[in-house]
Biopython code that builds the backbone (N, CA, C, O; Angstrom):
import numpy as np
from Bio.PDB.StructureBuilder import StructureBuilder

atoms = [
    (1, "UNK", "N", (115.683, 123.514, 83.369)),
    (1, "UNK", "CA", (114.274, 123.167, 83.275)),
    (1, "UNK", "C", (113.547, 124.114, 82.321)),
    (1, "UNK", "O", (112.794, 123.580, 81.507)),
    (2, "UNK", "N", (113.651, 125.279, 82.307)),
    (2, "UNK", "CA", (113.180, 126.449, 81.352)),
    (2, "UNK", "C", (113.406, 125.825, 80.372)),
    (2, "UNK", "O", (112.411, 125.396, 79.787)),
    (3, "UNK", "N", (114.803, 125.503, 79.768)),
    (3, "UNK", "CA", (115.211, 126.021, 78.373)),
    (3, "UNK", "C", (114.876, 124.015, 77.885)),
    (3, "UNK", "O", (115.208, 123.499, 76.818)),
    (4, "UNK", "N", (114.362, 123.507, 78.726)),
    (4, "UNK", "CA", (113.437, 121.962, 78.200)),
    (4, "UNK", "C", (112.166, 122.617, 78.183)),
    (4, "UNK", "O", (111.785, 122.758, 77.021)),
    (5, "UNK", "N", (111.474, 123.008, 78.912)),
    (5, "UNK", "CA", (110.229, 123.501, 78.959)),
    (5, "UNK", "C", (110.582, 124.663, 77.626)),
    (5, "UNK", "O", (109.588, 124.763, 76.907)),
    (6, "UNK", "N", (111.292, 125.195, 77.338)),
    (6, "UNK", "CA", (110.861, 125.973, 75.872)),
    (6, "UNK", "C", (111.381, 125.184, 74.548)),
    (6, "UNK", "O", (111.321, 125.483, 73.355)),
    (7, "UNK", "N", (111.855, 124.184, 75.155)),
    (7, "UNK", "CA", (112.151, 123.150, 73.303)),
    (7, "UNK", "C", (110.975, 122.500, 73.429)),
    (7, "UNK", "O", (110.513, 122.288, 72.308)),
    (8, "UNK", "N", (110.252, 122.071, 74.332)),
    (8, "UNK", "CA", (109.035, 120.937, 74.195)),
    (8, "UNK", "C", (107.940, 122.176, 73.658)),
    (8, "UNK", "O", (106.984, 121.726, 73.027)),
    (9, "UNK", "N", (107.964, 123.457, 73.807)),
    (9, "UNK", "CA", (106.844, 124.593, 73.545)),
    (9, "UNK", "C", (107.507, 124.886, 72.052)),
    (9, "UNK", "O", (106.608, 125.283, 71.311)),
    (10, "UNK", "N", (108.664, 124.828, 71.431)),
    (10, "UNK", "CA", (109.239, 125.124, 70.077)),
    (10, "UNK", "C", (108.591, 123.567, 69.384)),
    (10, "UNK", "O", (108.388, 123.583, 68.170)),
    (11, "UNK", "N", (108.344, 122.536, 69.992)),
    (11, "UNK", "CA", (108.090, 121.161, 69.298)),
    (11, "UNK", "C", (106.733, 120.941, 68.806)),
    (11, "UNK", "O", (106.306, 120.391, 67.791)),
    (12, "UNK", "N", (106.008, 121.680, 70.078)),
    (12, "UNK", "CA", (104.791, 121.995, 69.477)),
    (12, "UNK", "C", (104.266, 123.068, 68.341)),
    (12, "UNK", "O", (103.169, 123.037, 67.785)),
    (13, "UNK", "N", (105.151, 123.870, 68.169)),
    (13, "UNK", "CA", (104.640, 124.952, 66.978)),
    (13, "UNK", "C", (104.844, 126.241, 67.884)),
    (13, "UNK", "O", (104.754, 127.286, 67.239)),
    (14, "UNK", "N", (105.063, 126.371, 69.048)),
    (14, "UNK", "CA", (105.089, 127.454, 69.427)),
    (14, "UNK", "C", (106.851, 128.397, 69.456)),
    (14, "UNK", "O", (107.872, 128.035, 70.040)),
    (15, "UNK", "N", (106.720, 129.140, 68.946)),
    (15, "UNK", "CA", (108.664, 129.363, 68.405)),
    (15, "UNK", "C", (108.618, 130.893, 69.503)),
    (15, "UNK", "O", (109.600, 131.603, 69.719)),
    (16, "UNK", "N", (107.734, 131.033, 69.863)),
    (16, "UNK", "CA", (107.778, 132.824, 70.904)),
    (16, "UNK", "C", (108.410, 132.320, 72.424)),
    (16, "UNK", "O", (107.685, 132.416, 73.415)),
    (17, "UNK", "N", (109.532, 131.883, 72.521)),
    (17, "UNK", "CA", (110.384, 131.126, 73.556)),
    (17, "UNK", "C", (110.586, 132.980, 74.175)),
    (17, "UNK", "O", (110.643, 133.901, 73.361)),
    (18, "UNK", "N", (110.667, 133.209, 75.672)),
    (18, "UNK", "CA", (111.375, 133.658, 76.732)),
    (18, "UNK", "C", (112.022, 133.390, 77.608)),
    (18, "UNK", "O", (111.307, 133.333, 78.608)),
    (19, "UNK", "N", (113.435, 133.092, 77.919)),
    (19, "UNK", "CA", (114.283, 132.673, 78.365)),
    (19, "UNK", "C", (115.003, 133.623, 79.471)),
    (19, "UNK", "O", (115.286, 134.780, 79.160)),
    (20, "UNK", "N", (115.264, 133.172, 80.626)),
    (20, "UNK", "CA", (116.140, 134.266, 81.356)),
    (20, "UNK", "C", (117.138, 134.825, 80.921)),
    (20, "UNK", "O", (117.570, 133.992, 80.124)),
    (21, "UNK", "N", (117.939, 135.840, 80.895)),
    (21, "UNK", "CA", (119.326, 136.046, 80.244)),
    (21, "UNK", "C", (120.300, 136.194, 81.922)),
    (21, "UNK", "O", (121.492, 136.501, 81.942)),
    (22, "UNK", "N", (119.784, 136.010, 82.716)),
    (22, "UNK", "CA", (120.610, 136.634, 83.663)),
    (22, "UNK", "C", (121.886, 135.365, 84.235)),
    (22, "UNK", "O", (122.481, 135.258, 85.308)),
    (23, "UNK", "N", (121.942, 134.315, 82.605)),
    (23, "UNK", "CA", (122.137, 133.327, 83.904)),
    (23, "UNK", "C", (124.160, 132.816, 84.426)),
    (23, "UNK", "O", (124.736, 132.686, 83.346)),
    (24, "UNK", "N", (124.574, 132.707, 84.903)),
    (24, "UNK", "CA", (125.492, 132.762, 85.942)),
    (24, "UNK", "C", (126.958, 131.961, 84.532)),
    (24, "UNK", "O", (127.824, 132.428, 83.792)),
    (25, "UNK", "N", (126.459, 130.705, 84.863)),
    (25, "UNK", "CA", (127.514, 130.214, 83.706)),
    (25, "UNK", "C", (127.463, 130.257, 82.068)),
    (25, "UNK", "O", (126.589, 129.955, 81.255)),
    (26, "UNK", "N", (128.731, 130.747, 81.957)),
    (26, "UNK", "CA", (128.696, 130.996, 80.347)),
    (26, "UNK", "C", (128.277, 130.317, 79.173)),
    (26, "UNK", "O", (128.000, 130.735, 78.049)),
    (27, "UNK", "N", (128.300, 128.218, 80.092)),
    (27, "UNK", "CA", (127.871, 127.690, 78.730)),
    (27, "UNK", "C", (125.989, 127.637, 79.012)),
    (27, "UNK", "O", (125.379, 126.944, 78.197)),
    (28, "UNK", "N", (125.231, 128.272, 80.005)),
    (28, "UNK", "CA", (124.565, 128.229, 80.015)),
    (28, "UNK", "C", (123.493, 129.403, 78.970)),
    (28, "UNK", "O", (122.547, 129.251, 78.198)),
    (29, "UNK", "N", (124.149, 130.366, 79.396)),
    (29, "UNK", "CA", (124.364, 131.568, 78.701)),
    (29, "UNK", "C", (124.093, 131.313, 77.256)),
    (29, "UNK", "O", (123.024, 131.436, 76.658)),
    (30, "UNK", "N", (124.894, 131.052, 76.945)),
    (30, "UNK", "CA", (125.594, 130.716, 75.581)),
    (30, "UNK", "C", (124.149, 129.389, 75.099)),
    (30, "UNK", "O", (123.448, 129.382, 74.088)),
    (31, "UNK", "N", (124.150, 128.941, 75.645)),
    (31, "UNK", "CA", (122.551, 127.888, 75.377)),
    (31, "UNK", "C", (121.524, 128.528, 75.191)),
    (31, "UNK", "O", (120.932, 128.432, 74.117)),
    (32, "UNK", "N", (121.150, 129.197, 76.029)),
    (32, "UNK", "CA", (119.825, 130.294, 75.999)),
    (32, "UNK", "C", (119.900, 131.060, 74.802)),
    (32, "UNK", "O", (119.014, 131.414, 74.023)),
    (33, "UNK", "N", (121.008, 131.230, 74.806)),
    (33, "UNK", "CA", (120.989, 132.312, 73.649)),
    (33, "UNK", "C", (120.993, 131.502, 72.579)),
    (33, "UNK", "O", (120.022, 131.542, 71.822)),
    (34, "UNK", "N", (121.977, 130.704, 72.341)),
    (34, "UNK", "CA", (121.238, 130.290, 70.956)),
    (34, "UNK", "C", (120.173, 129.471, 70.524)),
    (34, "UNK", "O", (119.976, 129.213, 69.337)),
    (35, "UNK", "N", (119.444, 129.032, 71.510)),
    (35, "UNK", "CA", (118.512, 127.995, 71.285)),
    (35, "UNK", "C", (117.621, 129.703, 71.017)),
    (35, "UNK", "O", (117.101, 129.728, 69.902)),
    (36, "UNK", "N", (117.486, 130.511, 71.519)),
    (36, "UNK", "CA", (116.696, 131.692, 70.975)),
    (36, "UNK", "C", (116.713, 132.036, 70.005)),
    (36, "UNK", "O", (115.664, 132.298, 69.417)),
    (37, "UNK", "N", (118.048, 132.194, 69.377)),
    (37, "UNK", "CA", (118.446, 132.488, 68.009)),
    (37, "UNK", "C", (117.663, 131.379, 66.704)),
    (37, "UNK", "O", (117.335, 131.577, 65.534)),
    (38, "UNK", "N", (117.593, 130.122, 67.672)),
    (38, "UNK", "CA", (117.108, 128.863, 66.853)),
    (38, "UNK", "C", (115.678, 129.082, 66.732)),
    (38, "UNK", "O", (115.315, 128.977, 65.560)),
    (39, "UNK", "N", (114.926, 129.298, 67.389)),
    (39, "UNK", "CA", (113.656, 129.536, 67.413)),
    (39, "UNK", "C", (113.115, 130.649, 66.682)),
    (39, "UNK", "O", (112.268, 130.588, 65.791)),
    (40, "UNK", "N", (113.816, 131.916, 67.250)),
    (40, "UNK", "CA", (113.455, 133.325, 65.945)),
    (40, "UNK", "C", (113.499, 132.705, 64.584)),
    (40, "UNK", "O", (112.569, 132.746, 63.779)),
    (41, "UNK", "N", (114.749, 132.080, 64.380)),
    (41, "UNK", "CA", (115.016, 131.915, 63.006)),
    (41, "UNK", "C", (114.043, 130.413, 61.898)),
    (41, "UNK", "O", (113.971, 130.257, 60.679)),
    (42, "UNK", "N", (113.326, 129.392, 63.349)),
    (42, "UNK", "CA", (112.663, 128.944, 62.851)),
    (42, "UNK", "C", (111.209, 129.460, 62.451)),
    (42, "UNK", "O", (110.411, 128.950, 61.664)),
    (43, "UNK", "N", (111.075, 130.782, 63.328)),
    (43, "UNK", "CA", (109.328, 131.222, 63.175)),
    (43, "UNK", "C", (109.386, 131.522, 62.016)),
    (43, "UNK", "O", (108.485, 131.093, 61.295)),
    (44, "UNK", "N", (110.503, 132.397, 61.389)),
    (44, "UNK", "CA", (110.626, 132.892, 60.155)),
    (44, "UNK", "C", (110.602, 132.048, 59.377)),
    (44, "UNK", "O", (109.851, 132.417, 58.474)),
    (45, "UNK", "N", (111.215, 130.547, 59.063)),
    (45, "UNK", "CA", (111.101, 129.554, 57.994)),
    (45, "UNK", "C", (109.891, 129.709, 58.181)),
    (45, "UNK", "O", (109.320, 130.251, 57.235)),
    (46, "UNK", "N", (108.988, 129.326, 59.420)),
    (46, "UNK", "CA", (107.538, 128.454, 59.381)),
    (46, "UNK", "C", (106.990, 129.492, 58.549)),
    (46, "UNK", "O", (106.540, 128.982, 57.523)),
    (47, "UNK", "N", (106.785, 131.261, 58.580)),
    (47, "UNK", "CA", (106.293, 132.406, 57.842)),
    (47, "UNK", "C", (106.530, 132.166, 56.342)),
    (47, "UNK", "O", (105.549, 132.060, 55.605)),
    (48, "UNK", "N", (107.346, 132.106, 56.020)),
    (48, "UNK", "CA", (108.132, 132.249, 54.732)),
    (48, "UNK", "C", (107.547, 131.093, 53.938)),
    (48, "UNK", "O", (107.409, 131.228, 52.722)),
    (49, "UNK", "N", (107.088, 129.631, 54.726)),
    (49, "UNK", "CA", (106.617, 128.911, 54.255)),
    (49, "UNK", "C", (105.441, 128.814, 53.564)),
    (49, "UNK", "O", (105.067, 128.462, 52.446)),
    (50, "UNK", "N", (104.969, 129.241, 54.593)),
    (50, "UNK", "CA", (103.257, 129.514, 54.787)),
    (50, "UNK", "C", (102.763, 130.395, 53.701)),
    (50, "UNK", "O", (101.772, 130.142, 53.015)),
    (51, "UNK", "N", (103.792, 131.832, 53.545)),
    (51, "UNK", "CA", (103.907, 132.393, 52.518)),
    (51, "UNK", "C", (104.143, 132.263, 51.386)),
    (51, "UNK", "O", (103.836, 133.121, 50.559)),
    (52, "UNK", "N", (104.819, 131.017, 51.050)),
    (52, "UNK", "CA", (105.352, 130.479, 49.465)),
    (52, "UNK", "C", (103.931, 128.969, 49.293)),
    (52, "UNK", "O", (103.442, 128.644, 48.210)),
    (53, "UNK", "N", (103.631, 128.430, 50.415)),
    (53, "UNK", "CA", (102.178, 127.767, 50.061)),
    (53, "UNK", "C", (101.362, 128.542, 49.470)),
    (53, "UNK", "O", (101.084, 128.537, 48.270)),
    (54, "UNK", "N", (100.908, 129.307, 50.386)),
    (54, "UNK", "CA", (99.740, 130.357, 49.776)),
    (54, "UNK", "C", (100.076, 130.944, 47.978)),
    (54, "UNK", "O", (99.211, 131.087, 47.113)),
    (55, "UNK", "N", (101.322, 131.151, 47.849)),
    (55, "UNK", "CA", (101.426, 131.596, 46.804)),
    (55, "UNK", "C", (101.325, 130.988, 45.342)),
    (55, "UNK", "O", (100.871, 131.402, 44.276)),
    (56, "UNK", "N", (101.904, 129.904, 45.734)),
    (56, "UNK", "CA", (101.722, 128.565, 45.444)),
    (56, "UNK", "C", (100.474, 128.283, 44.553)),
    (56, "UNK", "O", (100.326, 128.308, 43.331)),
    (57, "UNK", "N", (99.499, 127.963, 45.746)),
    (57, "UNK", "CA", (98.145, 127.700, 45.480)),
    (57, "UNK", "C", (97.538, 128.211, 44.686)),
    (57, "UNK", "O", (96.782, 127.647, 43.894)),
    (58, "UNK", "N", (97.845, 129.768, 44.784)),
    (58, "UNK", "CA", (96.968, 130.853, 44.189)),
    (58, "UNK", "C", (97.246, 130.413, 42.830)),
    (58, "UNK", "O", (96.408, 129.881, 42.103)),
    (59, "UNK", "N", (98.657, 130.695, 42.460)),
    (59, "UNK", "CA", (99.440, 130.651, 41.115)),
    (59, "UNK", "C", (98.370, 129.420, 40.402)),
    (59, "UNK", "O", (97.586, 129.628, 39.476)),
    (60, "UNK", "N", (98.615, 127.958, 41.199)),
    (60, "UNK", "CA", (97.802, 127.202, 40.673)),
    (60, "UNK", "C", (96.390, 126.904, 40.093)),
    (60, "UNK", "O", (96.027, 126.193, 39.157)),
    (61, "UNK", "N", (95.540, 127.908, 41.212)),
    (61, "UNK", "CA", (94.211, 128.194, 40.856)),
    (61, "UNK", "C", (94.015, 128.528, 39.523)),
    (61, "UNK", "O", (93.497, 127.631, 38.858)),
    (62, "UNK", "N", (94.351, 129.846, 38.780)),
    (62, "UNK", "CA", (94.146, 130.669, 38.474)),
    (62, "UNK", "C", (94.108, 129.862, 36.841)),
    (62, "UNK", "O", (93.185, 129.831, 36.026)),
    (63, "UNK", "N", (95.895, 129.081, 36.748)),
    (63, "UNK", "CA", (95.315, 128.558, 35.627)),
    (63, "UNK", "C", (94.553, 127.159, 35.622)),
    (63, "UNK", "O", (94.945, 126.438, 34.705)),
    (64, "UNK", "N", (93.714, 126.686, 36.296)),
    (64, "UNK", "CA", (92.918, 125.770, 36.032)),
    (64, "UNK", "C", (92.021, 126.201, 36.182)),
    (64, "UNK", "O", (91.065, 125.484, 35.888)),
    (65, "UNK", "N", (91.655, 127.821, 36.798)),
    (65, "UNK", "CA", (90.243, 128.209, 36.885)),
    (65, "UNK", "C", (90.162, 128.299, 34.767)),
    (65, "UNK", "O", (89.553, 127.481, 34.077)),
    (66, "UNK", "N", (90.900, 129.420, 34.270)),
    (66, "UNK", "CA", (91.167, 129.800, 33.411)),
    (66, "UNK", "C", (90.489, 128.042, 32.291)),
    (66, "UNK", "O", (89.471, 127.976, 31.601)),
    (67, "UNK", "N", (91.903, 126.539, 32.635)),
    (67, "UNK", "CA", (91.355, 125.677, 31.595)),
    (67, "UNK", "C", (89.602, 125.140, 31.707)),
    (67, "UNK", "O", (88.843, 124.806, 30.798)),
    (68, "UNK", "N", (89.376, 125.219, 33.122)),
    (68, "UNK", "CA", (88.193, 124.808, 33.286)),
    (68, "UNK", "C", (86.856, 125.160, 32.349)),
    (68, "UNK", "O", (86.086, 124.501, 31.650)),
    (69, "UNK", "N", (87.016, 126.654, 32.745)),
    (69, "UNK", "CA", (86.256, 127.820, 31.973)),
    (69, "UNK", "C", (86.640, 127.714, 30.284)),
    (69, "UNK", "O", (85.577, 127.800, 29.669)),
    (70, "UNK", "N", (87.289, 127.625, 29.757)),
    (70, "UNK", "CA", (87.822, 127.249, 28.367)),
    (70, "UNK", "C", (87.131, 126.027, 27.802)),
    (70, "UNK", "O", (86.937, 125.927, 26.591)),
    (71, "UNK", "N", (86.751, 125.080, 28.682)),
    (71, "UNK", "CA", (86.698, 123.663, 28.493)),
    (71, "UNK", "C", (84.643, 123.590, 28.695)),
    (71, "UNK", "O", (83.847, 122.920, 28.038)),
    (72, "UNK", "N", (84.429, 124.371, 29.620)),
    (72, "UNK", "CA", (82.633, 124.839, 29.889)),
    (72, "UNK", "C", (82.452, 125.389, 28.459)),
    (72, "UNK", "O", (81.579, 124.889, 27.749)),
    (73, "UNK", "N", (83.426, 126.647, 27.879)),
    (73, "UNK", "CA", (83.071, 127.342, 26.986)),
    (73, "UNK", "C", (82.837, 126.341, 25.917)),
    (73, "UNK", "O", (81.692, 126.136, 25.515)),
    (74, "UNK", "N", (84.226, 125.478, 25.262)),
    (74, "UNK", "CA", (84.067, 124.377, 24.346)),
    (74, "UNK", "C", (83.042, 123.529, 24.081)),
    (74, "UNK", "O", (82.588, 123.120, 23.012)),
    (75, "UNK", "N", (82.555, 123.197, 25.922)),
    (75, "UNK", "CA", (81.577, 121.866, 25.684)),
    (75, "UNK", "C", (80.021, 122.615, 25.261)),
    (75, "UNK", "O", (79.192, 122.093, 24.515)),
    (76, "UNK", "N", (79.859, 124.126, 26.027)),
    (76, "UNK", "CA", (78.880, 124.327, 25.503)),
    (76, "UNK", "C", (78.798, 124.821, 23.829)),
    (76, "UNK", "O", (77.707, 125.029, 23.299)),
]
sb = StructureBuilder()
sb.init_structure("model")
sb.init_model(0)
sb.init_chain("A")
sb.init_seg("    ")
for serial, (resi, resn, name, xyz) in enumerate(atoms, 1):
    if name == "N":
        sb.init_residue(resn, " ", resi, " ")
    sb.init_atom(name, np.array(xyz, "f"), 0.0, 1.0, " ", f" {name:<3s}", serial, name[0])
structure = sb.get_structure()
């Protein structure tokens, strides 16, 4: 029930999953753990993303601020 209750909380955007570790059978074990592993490693895509948008954008701004201003200068 946890480790459904933390994929439906990873589905929503939330990737900060806590999971018991204490638990009895190995393939259970072995689930927890990597569905954890799955989640760390997705927060980091979602970061990395977010980080290459932003960068993105900026890059883009800069030269259309640049033709815009070129193009004000011309018309006036």
């Amino acid at each position: 029930k946890q480790v459904a209750a933390a994929a439906k909380q990873v589905q929503e955007g939330s990737y900060s999953v806590d999971l018991p570790q204490d638990c009895k059978e190995k393939e259970v074990y072995e689930l927890v753990t990597s569905f954890e592993n799955m989640a760390q490693k997705l927060e980091q895509l979602e970061k990395t993303r977010t980080e290459l948008l932003a960068g993105v954008t900026h890059e883009l701004k800069t030269p259309v601020t640049s033709i815009s201003g070129l193009l004000q200068a011309v018309k006036d």
